[in-house]
C-alpha positions as CSV (number, residue, x, y, z in Angstrom):
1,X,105.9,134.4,153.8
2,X,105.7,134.4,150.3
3,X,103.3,136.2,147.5
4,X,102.3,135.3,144.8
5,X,104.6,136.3,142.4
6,X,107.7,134.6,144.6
7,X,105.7,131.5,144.2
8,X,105.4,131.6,140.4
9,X,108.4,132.9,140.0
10,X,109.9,130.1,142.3
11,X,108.2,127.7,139.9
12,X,109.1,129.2,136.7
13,X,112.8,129.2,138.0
14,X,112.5,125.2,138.2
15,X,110.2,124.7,135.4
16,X,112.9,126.3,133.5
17,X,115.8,124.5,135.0
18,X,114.2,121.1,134.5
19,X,113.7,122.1,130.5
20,X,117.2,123.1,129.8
21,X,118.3,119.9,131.6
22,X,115.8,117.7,129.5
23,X,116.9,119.9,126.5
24,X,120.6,119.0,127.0
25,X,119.8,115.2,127.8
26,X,118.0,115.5,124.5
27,X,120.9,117.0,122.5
28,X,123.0,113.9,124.3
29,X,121.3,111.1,123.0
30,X,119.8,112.8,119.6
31,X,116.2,111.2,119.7
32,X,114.3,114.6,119.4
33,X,114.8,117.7,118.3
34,X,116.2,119.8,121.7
35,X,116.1,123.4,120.2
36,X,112.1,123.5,121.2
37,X,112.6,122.4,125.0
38,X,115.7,124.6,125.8
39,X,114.3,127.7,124.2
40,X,111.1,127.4,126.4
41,X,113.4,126.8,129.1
42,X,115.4,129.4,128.9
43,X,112.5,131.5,128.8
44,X,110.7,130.0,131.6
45,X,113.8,130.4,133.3
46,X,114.0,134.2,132.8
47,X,110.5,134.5,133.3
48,X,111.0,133.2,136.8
49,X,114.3,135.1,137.4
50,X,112.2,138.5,136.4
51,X,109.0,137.5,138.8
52,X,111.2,136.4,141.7
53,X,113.0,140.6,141.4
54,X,109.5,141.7,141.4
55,X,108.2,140.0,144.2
56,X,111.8,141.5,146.5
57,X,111.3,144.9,145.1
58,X,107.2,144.7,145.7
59,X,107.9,144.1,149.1
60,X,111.0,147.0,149.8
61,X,108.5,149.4,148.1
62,X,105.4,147.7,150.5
63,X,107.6,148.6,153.8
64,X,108.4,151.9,153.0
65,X,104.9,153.0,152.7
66,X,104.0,151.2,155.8
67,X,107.4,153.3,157.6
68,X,106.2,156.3,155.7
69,X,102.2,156.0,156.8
70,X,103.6,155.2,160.7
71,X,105.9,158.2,160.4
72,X,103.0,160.2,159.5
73,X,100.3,158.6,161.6
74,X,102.8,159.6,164.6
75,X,103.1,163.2,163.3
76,X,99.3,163.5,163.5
77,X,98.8,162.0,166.8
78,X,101.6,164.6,168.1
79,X,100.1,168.3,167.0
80,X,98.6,169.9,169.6
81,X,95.5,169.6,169.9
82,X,95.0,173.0,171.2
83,X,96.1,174.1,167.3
84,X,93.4,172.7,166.0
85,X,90.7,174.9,167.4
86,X,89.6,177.9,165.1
């Protein structure tokens, strides 16, 4: 399953892709001007790249809590209960 940020960063990656390849076919065939669409390509591109790594280290750092709160839920549920009277 993916979050949000895999899914705009999934379509940033392409968006990006698809204006450096128009930029290219641009500078090919010298109709327009093909600076414009490859710079907002590339940074599409990195934009993507950038929300993709965020959306992977998002969801290491989401498991580790979830081990951590298990780890402690466990702890809890395993004190002696007779401890806990005063």
């Amino acid at each position: 399953m993916t979050n949000k940020y895999m899914k705009r960063g999934i379509w940033f990656f392409l968006a990006g892709i698809g204006l450096i390849i128009f930029g290219y076919y641009l500078k090919g065939t010298e109709l327009m001007k093909y600076g414009w669409a490859m710079i907002i390509g590339y940074l599409a591109f990195g934009a993507g790249f950038l929300y993709i790594l965020y959306s992977l280290i998002r969801k290491i750092e989401r498991r580790s809590l979830l081990e951590e709160r298990a780890e402690e839920a466990e702890k809890l549920e395993n004190e002696d209960p007779a401890s806990k009277t005063e």
